[in-house]
LOSEDREN-867774 format. One record per residue (C-alpha): residue number from 1; y, z, x; chain; residue in one letter. Coordinates in nm, 2 decimals. Each point is the difference from the previous one (the first is absolute). Layout:
// LOSEDREN-867774
+------+--------+--------+--------+------+------+
! keti !  north !     up !   east ! nuvo ! kevo !
+------+--------+--------+--------+------+------+
!  NUM !      Y !      Z !      X !    A !    A !
...
+------+--------+--------+--------+------+------+
// end
This chain:
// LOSEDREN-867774
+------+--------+--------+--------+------+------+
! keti !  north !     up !   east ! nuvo ! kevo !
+------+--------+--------+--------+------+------+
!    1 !   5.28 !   9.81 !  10.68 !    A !    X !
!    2 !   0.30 !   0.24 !   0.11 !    A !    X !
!    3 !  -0.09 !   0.24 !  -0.19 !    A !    X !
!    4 !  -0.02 !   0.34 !   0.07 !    A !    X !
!    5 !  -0.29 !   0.19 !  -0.12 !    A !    X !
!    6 !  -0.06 !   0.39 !  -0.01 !    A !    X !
!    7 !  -0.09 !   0.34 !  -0.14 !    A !    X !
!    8 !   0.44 !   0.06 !   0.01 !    A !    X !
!    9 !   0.16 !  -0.04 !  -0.34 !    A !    X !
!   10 !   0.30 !  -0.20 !   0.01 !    A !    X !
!   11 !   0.33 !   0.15 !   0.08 !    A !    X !
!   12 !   0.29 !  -0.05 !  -0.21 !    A !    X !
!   13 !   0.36 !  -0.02 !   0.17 !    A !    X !
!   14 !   0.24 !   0.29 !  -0.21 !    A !    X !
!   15 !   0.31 !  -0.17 !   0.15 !    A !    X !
!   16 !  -0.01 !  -0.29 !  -0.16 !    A !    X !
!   17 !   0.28 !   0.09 !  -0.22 !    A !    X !
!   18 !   0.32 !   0.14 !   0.15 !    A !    X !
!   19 !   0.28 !   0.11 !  -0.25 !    A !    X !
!   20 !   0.33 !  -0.12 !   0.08 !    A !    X !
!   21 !  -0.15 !  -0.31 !   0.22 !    A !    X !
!   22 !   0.07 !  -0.25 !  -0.25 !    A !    X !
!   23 !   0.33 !   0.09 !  -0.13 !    A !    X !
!   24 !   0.11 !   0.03 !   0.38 !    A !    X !
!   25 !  -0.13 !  -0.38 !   0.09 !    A !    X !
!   26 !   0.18 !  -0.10 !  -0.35 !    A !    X !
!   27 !   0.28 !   0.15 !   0.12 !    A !    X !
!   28 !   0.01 !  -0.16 !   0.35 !    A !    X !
!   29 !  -0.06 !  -0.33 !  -0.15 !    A !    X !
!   30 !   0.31 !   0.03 !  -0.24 !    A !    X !
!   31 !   0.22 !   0.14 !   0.34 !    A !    X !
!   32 !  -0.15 !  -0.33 !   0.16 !    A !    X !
!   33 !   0.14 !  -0.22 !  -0.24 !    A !    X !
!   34 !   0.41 !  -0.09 !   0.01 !    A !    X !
!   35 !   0.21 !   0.29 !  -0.05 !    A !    X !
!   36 !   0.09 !   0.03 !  -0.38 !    A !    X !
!   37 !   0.10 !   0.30 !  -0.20 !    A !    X !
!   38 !  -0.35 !  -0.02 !  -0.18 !    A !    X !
!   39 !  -0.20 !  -0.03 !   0.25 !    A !    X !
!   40 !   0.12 !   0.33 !   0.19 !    A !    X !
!   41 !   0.03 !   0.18 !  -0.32 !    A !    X !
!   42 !  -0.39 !  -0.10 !  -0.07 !    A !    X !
!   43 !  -0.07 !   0.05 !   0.37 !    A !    X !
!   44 !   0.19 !   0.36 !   0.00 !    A !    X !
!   45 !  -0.18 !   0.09 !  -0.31 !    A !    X !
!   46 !  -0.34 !  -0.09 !   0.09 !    A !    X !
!   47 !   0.05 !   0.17 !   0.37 !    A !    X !
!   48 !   0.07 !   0.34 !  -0.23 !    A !    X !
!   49 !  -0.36 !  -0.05 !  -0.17 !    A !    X !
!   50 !  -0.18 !  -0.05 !   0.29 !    A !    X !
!   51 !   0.20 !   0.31 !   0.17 !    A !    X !
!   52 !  -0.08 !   0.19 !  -0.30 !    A !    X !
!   53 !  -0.36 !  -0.09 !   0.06 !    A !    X !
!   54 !   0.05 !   0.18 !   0.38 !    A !    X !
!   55 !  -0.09 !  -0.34 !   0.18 !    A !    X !
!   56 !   0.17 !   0.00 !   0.32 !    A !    X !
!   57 !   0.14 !  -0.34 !   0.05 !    A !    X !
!   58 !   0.17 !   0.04 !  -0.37 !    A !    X !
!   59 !   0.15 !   0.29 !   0.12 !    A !    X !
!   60 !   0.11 !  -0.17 !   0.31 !    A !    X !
!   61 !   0.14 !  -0.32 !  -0.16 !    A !    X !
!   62 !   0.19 !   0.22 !  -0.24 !    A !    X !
!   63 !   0.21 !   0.18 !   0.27 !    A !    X !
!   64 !   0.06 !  -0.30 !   0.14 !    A !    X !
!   65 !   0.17 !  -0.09 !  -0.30 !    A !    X !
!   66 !   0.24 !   0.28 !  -0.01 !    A !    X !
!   67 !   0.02 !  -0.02 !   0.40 !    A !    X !
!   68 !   0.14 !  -0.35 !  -0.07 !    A !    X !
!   69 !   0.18 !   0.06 !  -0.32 !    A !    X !
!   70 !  -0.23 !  -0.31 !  -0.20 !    A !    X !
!   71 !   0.07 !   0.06 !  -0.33 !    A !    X !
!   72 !   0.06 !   0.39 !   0.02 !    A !    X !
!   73 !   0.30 !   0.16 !   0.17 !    A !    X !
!   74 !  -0.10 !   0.08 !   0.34 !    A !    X !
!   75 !  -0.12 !   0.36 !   0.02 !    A !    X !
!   76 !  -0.21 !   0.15 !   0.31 !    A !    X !
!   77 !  -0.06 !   0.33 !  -0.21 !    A !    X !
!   78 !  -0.21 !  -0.22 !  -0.24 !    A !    X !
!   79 !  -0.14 !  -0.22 !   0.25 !    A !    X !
!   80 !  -0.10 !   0.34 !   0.19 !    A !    X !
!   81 !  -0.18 !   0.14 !  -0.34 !    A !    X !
+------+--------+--------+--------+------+------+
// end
């Protein structure tokens, strides 16, 4: 019936959760939205969890912040680290 059946045990994805994934989507969502003062301070905020958490689009969307100056003073050292 679709089914598979077999001697093999199951395998079990270890990727399922990614630190720093959701905070970075959270944070994409709030940039999405129209351009207040909270919703770039939440967005800049969650972007630093998600970099601290060494996932590479949060450390991608946070330059990009202080390449564009949104809510930080621009700074290309700090968008470099």
């Amino acid at each position: 019936m679709g089914q598979r059946v077999g001697p093999e045990p199951r395998k079990y994805r270890s990727n399922i959760f990614i630190k720093g994934r959701r905070e970075n989507l959270t944070g994409e969502a709030f940039l999405k939205q129209r351009f207040s003062e909270t919703n770039l301070k939440q967005a800049f905020e969650l972007f630093t969890t998600s970099a601290n958490y060494n996932f590479a689009q949060g450390q991608v969307n946070l330059a990009q912040m202080y390449i564009n100056g949104r809510y930080v003073e621009k700074s290309l050292k700090k968008a470099l680290y």
